[in-house]
N, C-alpha and C positions, 0 to 999 in steps of 0.2 A: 473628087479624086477616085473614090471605088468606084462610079460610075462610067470612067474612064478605062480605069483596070478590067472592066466588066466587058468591054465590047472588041467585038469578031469572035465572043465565047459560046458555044450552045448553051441552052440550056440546063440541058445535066451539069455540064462543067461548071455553071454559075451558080448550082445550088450545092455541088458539092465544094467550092469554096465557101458559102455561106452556112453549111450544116457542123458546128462545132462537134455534133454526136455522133456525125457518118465515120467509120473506123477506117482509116486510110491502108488502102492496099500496097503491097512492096513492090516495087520497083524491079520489075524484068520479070520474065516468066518464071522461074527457076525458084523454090519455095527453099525457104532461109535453113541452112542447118543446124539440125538438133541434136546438142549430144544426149538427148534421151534415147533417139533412134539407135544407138551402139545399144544403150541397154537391155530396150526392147527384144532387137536380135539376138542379146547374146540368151536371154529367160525364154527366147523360143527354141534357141538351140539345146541347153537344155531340159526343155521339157521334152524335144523332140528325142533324144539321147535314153529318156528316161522311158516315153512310151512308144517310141518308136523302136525301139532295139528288138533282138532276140525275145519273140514271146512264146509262151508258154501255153499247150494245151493243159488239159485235165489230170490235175495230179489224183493218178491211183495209186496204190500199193502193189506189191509183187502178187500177192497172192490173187488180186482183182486179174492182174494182168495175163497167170495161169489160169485162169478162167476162161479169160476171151480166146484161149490159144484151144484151151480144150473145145469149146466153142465151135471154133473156125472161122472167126470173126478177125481175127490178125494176118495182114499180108505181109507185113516184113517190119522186122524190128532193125534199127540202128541202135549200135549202142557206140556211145560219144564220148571217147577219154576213158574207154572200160568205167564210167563210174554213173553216165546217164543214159537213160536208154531214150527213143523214138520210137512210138509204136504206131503205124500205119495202118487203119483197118483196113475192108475190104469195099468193093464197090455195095456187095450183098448189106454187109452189116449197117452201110448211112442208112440204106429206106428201114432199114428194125428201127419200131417204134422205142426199144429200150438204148440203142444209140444219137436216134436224131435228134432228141434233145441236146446234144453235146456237140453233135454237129459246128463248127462255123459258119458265116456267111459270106466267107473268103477274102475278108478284106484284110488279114494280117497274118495269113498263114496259105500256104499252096491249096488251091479249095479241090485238087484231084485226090491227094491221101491226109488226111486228118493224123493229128501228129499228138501221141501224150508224151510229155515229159515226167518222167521219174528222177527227183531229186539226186535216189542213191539206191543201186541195185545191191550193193554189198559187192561181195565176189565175184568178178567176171568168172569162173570157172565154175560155178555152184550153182551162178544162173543161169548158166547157158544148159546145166544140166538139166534143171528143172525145165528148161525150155521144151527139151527133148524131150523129156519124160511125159510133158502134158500133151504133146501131139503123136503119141504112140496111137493112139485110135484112131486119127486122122487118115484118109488116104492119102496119096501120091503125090494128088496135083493139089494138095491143100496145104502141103509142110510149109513150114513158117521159116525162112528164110534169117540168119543176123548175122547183121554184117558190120564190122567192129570198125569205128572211122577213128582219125585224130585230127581235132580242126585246134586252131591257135582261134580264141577271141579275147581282142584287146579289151571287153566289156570284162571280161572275168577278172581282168588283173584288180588285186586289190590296191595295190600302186598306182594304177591310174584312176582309177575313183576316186582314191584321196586326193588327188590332183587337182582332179576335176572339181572335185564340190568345193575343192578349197579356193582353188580360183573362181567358182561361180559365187562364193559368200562373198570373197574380195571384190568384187568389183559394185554386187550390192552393199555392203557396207560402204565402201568411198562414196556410190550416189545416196543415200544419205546423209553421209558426213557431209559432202556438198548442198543439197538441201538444209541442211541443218546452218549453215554456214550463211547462209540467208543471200546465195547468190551471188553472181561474179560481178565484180568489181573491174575497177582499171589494173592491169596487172594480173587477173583473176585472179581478185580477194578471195572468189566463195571455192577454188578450187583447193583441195584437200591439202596441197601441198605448197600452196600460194593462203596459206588461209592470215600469216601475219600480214598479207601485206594492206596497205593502207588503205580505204573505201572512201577518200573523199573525192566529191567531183569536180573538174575540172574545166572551169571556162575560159577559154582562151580567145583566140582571134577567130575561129572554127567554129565555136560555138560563145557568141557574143551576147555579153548580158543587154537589153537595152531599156533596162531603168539608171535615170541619172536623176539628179538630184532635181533636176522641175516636175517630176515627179512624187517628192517628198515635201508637204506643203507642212508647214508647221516647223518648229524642231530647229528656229534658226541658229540656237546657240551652239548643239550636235551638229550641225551640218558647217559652220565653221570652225570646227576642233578636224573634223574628220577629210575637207577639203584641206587641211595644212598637210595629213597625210597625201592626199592626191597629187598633190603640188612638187611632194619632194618627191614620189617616185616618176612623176614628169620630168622635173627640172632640180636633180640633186646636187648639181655644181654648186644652183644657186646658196643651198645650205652648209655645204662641206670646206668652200674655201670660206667660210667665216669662224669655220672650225667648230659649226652648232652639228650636233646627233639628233637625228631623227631618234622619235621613243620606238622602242621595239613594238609593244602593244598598246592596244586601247579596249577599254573593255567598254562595251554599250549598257548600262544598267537602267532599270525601270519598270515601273509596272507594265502586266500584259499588255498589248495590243497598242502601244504608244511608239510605235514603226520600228524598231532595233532592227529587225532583221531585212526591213527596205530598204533601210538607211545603209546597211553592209551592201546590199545587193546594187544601191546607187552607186557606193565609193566603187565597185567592181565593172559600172557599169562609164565611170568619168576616166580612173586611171589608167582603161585600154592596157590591161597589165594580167598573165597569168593570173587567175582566182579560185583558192580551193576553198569548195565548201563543202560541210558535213557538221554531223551533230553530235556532243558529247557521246550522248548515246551506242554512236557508230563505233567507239573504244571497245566497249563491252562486250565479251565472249564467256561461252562456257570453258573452253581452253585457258589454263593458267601461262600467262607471257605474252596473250594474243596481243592484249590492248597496248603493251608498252613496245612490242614490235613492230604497232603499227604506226605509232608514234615516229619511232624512228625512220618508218619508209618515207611517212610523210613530208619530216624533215627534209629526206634525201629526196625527193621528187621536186621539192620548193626552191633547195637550193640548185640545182640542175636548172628551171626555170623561172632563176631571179633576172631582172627583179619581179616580183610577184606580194600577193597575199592571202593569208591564210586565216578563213573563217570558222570560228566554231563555233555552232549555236548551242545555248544550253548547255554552256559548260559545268554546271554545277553537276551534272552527269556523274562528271571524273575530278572535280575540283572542292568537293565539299572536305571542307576541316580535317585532317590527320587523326588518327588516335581516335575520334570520338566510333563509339558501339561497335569498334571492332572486336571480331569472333575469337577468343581465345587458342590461342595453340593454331590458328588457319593461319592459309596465305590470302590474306585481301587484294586479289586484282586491282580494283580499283585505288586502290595507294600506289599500286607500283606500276600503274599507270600514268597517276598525276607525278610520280618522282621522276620518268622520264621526259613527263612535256616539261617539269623545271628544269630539268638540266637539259635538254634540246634547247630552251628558251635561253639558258645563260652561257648555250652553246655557240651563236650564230652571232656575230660583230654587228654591229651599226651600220658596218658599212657592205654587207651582202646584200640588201633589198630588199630582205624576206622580213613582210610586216605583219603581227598577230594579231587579228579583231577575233572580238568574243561577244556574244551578248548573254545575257543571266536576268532575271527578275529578282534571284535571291542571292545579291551579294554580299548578306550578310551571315552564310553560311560557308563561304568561298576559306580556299585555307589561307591566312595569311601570308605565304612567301608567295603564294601568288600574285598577290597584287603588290608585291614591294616594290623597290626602285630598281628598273634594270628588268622588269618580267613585262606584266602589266601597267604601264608609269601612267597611265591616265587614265580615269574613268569617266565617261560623257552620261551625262544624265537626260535621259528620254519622260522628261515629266508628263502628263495629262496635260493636251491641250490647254491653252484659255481664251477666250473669247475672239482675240485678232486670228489664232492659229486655227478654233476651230472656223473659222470663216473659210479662211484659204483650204481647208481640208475638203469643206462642202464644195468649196468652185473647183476641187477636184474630180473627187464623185458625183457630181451632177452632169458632170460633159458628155456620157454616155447616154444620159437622161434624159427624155423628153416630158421638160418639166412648163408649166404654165408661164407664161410672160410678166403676169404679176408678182411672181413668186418672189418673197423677201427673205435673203439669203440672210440679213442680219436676225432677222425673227429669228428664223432656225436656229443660229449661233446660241443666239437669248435660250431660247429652249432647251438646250440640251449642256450645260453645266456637268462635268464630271464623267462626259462621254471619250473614249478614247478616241486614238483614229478606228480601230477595226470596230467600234461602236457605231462611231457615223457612217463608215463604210455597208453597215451591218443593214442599219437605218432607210438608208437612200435604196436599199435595195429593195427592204421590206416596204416602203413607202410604195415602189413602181411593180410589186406585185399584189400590194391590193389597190392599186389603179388598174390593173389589168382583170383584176378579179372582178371588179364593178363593168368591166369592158371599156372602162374611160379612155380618151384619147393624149393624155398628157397629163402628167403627175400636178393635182395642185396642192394646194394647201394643208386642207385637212389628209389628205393623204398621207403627208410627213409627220402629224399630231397624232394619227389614229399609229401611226407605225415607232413612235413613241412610247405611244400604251402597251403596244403589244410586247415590245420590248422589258420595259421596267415591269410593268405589272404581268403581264404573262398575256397567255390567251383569253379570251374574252368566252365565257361560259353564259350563251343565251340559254341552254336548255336547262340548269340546275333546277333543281325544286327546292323553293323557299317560302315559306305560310308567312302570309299578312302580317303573323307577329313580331316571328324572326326580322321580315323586311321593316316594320318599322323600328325595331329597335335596331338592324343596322342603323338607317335614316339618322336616328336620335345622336350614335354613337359618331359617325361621322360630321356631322354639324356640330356637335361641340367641340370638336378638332378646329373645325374651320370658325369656329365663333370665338375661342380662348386664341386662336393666332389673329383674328382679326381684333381684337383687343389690347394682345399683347405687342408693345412697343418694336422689340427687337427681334418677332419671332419670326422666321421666314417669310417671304411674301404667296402671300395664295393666290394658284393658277385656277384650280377647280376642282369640284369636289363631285365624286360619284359613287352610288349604290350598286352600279354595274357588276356582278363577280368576275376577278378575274387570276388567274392563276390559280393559290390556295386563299387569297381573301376575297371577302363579302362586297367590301367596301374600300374608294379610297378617298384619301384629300393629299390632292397635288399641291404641290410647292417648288418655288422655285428659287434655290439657293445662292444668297450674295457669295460672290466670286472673292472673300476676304482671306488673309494671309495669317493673322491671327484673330482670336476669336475672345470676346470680353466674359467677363463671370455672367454680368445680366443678360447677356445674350446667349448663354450656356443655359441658364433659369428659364427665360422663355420658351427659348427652344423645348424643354424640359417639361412645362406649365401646360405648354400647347400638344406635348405628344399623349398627356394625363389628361386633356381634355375629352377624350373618347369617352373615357372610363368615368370622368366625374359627368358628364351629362348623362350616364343610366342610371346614375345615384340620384341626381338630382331630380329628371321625370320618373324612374320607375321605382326610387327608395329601392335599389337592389341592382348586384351586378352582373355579368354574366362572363367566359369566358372569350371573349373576342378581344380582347385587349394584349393579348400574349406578345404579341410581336412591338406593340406601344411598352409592356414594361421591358422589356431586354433594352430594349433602346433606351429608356432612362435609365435601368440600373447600371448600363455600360456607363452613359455621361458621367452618373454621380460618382460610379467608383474613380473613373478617369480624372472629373474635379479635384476628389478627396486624394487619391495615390499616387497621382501622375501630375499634373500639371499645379499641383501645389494652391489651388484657389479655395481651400478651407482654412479657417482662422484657428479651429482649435489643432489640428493637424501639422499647421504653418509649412514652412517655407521646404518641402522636403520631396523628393521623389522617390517611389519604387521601383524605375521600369529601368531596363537594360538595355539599349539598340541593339545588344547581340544576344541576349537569354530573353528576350521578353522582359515578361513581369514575372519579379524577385519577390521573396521573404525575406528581406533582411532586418525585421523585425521582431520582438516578442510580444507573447501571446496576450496583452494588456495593451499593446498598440495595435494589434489586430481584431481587439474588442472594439475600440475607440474606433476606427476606420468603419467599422461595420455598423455603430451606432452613426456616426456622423451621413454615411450613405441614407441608413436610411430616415433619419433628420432632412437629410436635404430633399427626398423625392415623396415625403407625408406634406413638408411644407409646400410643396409646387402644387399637390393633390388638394389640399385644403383651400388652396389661391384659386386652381380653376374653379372649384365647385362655388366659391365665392364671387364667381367673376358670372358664372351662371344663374347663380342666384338672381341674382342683381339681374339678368339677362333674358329672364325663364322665357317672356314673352315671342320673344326677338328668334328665342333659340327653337322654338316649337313653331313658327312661322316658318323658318329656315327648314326643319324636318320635314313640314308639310310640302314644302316646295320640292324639296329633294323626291317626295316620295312620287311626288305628280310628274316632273321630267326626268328624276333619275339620272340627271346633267346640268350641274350649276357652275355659272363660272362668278371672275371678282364682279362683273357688272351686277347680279343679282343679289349678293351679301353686301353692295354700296347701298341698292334701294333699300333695303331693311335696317342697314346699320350706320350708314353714312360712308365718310372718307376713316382708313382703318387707323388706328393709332399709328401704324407706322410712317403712314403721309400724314396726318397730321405734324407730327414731331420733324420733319422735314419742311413743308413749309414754315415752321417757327424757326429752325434753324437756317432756312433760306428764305427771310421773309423780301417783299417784292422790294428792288431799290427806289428812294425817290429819284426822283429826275434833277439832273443837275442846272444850274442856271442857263450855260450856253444851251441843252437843249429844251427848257423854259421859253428862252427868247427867238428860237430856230421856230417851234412850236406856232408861236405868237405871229413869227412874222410872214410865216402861211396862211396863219387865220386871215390875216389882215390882206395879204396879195388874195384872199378867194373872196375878202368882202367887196375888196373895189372891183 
């Protein structure tokens, strides 16, 4: 198809369709207008005003000036308004070395008589006398000539200077109140006088969204909550003469990057319907009343073109809880901005068209009349992929791809447990730029596993410096990782273990976690056994420990306290919880069950300590064989910790619990009676 679109094109023409970075040129000769251009002009006018006007020779004094007269250095003085004089010298006086420094070069003053201005002569009567008196000596043709003018200049007024500068600050203060305003909007939002009005954007039939929902691979539960909105701004008969109300809103909730804001931009791009988008954020001004002004424009723009929908991403922005950490004796914008989108929202009938999407990650800080019945009536839950969704996510992000023909999309799937979409999206892209860095011709395999690493574990640091001892005590430390899970029954299964540094650790041991919905006490222990196993294998080879295990104990002492506080799987504790879905974790305890809590913690994370090093014990062989190998490839996966160790406890206890079926009679006798047709 582009090769189609491509031909009777030149060349240039066909790279500048294909160059995504060449900056596209405007349309018609005639370059776009700027209202900067007014400003410019107007800060040239005046400067021009300022040094362009009436200028000033060399201010002397009177007495200097009877000087040059007795002299004979003055050809004629002007005096201006009797109150400033103009002293004109002679042709004689420029070439005197004691004048031509004072000279001009004629560019702002007549360059045939050189001109001083005297602020203020005093008395025109007094000084015309002293004029007289100083050229008594003078001959004939040397008297000095003054000649008394009256000129109007509108620069003198002081009425019009105040005018003047007050109009030239007015018009700079508006362009930054307009820059401040963070630019024009529909409407112009950013213009100083337009600054309530609304800033969200508008896609219409003009400017058409075109993601739809085969674009949104995953999410099937979300995508049919959100297709019943599409349905009735299609086809509202169908719902109205049964006498059912469409919900006014829906709120999109869930962790980052699990598609909310593609899944809005799909419903915008299926319903063929007005679509305003914009961000919490966009409420927010220094101005007190912007935000719930604009609220209101919004409303009125929506309801002008219903039917329609109105998107706001991030509404926790302007929707967080009431009352909490508000400023004493202030006015909180942001409250009286969420009190207008409630009453906007409980403003507009069922039956105007105008529908409210939102999406949020924290709707557990959201205020509660927001989401009551009649606001927000629904909320679609955008969960983390799981294994079928992230399939179809991959068969999305790889169609750009030039990916290897072997390539097994369900591996991938298997691989990445707990990845978002903008994770695998993230993934697939880093995978085809270090195929492109090797110069490879098509993304394969390891491509996908090395952009994996880069992701979770960080960048891959070849050049560190780390001495032989440090490296084998990493070695030591992560092989007892991967020897107490390979041991231990329930404890994740091991991908591979490596000494590589990457990010801020040394070392890691990969794993890859069952996709289960709740989780058992023994498999919380394991888990637990096997993240202590770093740390009890430098006890057990070096009888001493070191600090690399930091990031191993936070992660158990998180489990144990979660065991013990939260999920209630401690006996002397029993059957009770601490934690709050809306405060977190609570103290609702006294200080004798907060004793107890913190012994049983750490009860349970010395026993898991005491069980690997016991498991190592028993192992030492096995475990220091494994170190050796790490330390030699520096890349081990489950194939090499079966040759050393066998099948792991965890497939053991599965074949026992899936042991092979016998064969049943009929296929006994099927069996038998093929033997028997291949002996005749």
């Amino acid at each position: 198809m582009s090769e189609d679109k491509n031909k009777g094109k030149s060349a240039k023409e066909q790279n500048n369709t294909t160059n995504p970075f060449e900056r596209k040129k405007p349309k018609g000769g005639a370059p776009k207008f700027n209202p900067v251009w007014i400003y410019a002009i107007l800060i040239m006018v005046f400067i021009g005003i300022t040094f362009m006007g009436p200028k000033n020779g060399k201010q002397i004094t009177v007495d200097r000036l009877l000087t040059m007269v007795e002299e004979g250095a003055v050809e004629k003085i002007n005096v201006i308004n009797r109150s400033k004089a103009e002293i004109y010298i002679t042709e004689a006086a420029k070439k005197d070395d004691q004048y031509k420094k004072d000279v001009p070069d004629g560019s702002f003053v007549n360059p045939k008589a050189f001109v001083y201005y005297l602020s203020d002569i005093g008395d025109y009567e007094f000084f015309s006398n002293q004029v007289i008196d100083a050229q008594k000596s003078l001959g004939e043709g040397k008297k000095v000539t003054i000649n008394p003018e009256v000129q109007e200049n509108i620069w003198d007024n002081p009425l019009v200077n105040l005018v003047l500068y007050i109009a030239i600050f007015g018009l700079i203060w508006m362009f930054i109140i307009k820059r401040m305003g963070g630019g024009s909007g529909p409407g112009g939002g950013g213009q100083i006088f337009s600054i309530g009005k609304s800033k969200a954007q508008l896609f219409d039939k003009d400017t058409k969204v075109n993601v739809t929902f085969k674009d949104v691979a995953g999410l099937e539960g979300a995508k049919e909550e959100v297709m019943e909105i599409v349905d009735f701004l299609k086809n509202p008969k169908k719902y109205t003469d049964l006498g059912g109300k469409i919900p006014k809103g829906a709120l999109l909730v869930g962790p980052p990057g699990t598609g909310k804001t593609l899944l809005a931009k799909a419903v915008a791009g299926e319903a063929e319907v007005p679509f305003f988008s914009l961000s919490g954020s966009d409420f927010v001004e220094m101005f007190v009343g912007v935000g719930a002004s604009r609220v209101r424009d919004l409303f009125k723009q929506a309801k002008e073109k219903a039917p329609c929908i109105i998107f706001i991403d991030e509404i926790d922005a302007i929707g967080r809880a009431r009352g909490k950490n508000a400023m004493q004796g202030g006015n909180d914008e942001r409250e009286n901005t969420l009190n207008q989108l409630l009453t906007e929202m409980d403003g507009f009938g069922t039956d105007t068209g105008v529908i409210m999407l939102a999406a949020t990650n924290r709707v557990d800080i959201l205020d509660s009349a927001l989401l009551r019945a009649g606001r927000f009536d629904r909320q679609i839950y955008a969960d983390m992929p799981d294994l079928n969704e992230r399939r179809q996510i991959f068969d999305v992000h790889l169609k750009p791809i030039k990916v290897a023909k072997d390539l097994d999309i369900d591996f991938l799937a298997r691989q990445t447990p707990g990845f978002s979409g903008a994770d695998i999206a993230n993934m697939c892209n880093e995978a085809a730029l270090i195929a492109a860095r090797y110069d490879k011709k098509q993304v394969e395999k390891q491509d996908f596993l090395d952009a994996v690493d880069r992701i979770v574990g960080g960048l891959e640091k070849k050049n560190k410096i780390i001495t032989p001892e440090e490296k084998r005590a990493v070695a030591v430390h992560e092989a007892g990782h991967a020897t107490v899970s390979w041991l231990c029954e329930h404890a994740n299964p091991l991908v591979k273990v490596t000494i590589v540094p990457r990010g801020r650790s040394l070392g890691a041991a990969w794993y890859l976690p069952d996709e289960r919905q709740i989780t058992r006490t023994e498999q919380m222990l394991d888990e637990m056994c096997a993240t202590l196993g770093g740390r009890a294998a430098e006890k057990v080879i070096f009888g001493k420990i070191s600090t690399g295990a930091l990031s191993d104990l936070e992660k158990v002492t998180k489990q144990a306290m979660a065991m013990v506080s939260i999920y209630g799987l401690n006996e002397k504790i029993g059957n009770v919880s601490y934690y709050n879905m809306d405060q977190g974790f609570s103290k609702p305890f006294s200080e004798k069950q907060a004793a107890l809590i913190d012994d049983e913690i750490k009860k349970l994370t010395d026993e898991q300590y005491q069980r690997a090093i016991k498991l190592l014990d028993e192992n030492k062989d096995k475990l220091l064989m494994l170190a050796d190998k790490l330390l030699e490839k520096e890349v081990i996966f489950k194939d090499d910790l079966e040759k050393i160790f066998g099948k792991s406890a965890g497939d053991i206890a599965t074949i026992k619990a899936n042991p092979e079926p016998l064969p049943t009679p009929t296929e006994i006798s099927e069996v038998t009676e093929e033997a028997n047709k291949e002996a005749e």
